[in-house]
N, C-alpha and C positions, 0 to 999 in steps of 0.2 A: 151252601157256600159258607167257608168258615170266616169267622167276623175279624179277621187278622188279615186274608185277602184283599185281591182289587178287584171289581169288575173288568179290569182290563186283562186279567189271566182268564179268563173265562170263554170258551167258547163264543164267537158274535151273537149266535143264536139265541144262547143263555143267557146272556148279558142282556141282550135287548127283552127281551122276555121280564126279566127281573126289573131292568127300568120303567118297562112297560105297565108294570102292576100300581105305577104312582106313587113310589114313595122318594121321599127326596134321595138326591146323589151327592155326595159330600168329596169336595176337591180341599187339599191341603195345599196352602202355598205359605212356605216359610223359606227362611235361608240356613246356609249353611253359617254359623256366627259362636263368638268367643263367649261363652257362659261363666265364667272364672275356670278353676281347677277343680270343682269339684261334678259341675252336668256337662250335657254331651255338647259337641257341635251340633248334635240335630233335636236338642232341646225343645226350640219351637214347633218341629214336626211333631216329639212325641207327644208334646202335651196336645197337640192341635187334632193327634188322633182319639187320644184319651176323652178330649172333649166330644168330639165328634159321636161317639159310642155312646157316651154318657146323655148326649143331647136325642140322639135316636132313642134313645132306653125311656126318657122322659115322654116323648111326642109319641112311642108305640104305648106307652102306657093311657099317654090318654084316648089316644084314637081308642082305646079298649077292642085292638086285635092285632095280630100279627103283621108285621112291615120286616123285611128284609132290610140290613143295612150293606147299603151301597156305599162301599168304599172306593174313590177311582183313585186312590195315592197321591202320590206329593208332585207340584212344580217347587220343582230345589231349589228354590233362589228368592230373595228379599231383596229390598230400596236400604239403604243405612244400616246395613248391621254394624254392632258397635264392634270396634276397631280391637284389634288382639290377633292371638295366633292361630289361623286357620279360617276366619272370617271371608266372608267371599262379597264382596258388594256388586250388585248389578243394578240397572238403569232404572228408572221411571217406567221408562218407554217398554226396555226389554221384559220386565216382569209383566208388565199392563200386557203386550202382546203374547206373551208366551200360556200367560193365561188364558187369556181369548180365545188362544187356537185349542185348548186342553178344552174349553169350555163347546166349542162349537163340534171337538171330536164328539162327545158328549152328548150334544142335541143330536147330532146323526145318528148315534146310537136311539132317540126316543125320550132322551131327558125333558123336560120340562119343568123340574124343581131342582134348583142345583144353592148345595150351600157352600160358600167358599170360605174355609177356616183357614183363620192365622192367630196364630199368638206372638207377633212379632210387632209389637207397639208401635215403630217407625211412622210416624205422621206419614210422610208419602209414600209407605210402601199400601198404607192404607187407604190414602188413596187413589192409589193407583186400581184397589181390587172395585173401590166404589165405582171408579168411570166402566171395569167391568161391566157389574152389576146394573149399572145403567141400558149397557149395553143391549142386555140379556133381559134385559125388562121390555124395552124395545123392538126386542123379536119375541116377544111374548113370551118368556120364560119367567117365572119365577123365583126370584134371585134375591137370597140373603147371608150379609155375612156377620158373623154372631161380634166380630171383634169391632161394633161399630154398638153394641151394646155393651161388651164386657169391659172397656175399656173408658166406657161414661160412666160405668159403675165407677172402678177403681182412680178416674179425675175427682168425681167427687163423693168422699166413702161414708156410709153411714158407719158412724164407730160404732152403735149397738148394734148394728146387726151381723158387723165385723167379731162380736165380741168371742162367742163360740170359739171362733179361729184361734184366740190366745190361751183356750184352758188348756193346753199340753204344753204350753210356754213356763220356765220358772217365775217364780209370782215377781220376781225381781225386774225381769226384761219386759215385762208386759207393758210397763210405762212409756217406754222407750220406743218400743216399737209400733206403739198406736199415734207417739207421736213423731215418730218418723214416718208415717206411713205413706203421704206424701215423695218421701226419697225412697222408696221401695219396688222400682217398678221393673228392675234387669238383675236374675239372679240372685234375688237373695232373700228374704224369709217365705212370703209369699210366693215365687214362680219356686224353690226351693221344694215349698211344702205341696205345690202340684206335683213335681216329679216325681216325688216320691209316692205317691197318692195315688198315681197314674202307671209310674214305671220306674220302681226302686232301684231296680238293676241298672240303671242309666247313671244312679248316683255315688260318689265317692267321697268318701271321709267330708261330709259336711259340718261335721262339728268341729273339726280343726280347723276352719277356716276364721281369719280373722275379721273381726267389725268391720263394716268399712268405714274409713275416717266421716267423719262431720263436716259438710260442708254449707254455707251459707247462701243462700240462692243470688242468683248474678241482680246485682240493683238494679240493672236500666229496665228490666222487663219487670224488678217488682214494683217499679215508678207506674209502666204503663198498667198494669193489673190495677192497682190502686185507680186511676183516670178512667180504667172501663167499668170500677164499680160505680164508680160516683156517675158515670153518666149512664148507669141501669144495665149494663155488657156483663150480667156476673160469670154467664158458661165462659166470655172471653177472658173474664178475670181471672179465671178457675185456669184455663188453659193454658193463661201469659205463668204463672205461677210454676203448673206444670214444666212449662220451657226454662222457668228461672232454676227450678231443682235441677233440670237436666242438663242445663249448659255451666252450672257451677260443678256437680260429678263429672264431666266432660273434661275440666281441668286439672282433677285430681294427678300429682305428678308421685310418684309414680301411679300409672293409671288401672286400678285392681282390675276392670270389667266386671263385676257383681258391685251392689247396694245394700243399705240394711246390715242386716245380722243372718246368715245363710246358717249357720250351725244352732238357731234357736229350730229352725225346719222340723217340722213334726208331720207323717203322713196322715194323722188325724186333723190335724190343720187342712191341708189339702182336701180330707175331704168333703170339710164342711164348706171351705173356699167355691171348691168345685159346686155343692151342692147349691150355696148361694148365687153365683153368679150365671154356673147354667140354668138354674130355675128359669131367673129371667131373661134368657137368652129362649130360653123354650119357650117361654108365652109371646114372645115377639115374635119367634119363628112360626109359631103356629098362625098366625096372623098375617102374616106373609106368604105365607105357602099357601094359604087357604085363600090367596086375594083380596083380602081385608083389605090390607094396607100396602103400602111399597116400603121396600127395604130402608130403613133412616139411615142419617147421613153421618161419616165419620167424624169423630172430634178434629180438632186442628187444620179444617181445611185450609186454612189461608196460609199455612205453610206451605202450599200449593204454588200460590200465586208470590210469597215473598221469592220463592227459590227459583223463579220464572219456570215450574214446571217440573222442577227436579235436576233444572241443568247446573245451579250455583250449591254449594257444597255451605253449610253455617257452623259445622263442625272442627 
């Protein structure tokens, strides 16, 4: 089976046989969404397949024997992709269910480890894959999704061990961009230097693109971050912060759709990003899969509950 494939091109026969042998099965669910001018609309699939490979490469390495990677492709659709041309936004509900049903073709097939990748940050489309996962735990599968660890990395970042990431950066921008790194999180140095890292051919003239302007994080929410440290809330404080960066770029008129500095992108960047962050995306996974533990829970869920579910829009 070539590692480009899906199990779903495959004979039933073959498929089920391959599922069969125990090794996890990895579903992509991203959206189709606006990257700036220089990555694709399917940006988040391709890093999500990148990972996907690189996370199997890591967990056959340790098992210390051969695992087949089970590729079953993309559900095309995300909760909030950021707003531009060619973005496609779907529901809560409709992402939560369309998943479920990919996920349960899946167990019919014989799955019982299934990882479900996104690189699409959206608070609820994340969790939307959590209530998945819940799911799927509850019919005894399974079930973890790495972007409920990749993305508690990238809330709160250790700069030394970020640091690697900026030696192919000019000694000038490094400043800058460790301490922006926080306003970093859509298109631009870091998901930049995945793509590249991952799948160059998907990227165009990123060094022509410009800065993106400096924006100041929205007050009322860095009021409330402030109130959740002092009463001992620091992952909330960390996350109200996060919302404060996002919903001040949110305003930017005109509105780029990328962050950061995209043209500092370096695929050597990329791959030590990669290599940090799937590390421990792999020790979690292993742990999960192997029934340790249960799959942990995404950042931001109360975004959940503020937006009564997905149905109110804050953007």
């Amino acid at each position: 089976m070539k590692s480009s494939s899906t199990i779903l091109e495959l004979p039933h026969q073959q498929a089920s046989r391959l599922v069969h042998t125990g090794a996890p099965v990895f579903l992509g669910i991203n959206p189709m969404e606006y990257h700036g001018p220089h990555l694709s609309l399917a940006n988040d699939a391709v890093i999500s397949l990148g990972a996907a490979k690189h996370l199997h490469a890591v967990l056959q390495a340790e098992a210390g024997t051969e695992m087949p990677f089970l590729w079953a492709g993309e559900v095309g659709m995300g909760v909030d992709p950021v707003p531009g041309p060619g973005s496609q936004p779907c529901s809560v509900a409709t992402v939560r269910e369309a998943t479920w049903r990919a996920c349960q073709g899946l167990m019919a097939l014989g799955a019982r480890k299934l990882v479900l990748v996104t690189f699409h940050g959206a608070p609820l489309h994340n969790t939307a894959l959590d209530q998945v996962v819940r799911r799927l735990e509850r019919a005894g599968v399974r079930a973890y999704a790495p972007a409920t660890t990749l993305f508690s990395l990238f809330l709160d970042p250790d700069l030394e061990r970020f640091a690697r990431a900026y030696d192919s950066v000019p000694p000038d921008a490094v400043g800058e961009l460790r301490e922006r790194i926080m306003q970093d999180f859509h298109a631009g140095f870091l998901e930049t230097s995945l793509a590249l890292h991952f799948a160059p051919e998907t990227v165009c003239a990123h060094e022509l693109v410009a800065p993106c302007p400096r924006t100041q994080p929205e007050p009322g929410l860095v009021r409330l971050a402030s109130l959740a440290r002092r009463v001992g809330r620091k992952q909330l404080a960390r996350e109200l912060i996060f919302a404060a960066e996002a919903a001040a770029w949110y305003r930017l008129k005109p509105f780029p759709g990328y962050t950061s500095r995209p043209a500092m992108a370096t695929a050597r960047a990329g791959l030590v990003l990669a290599d940090l962050a799937l590390g421990d995306c792999a020790r979690v996974a292993r742990a999960v899969l192997d029934g340790e533990v249960g799959s942990p829970r995404p950042i931001m869920r109360w975004m959940h509950h503020l937006t009564l579910g997905g149905r109110l829009t804050l953007q």
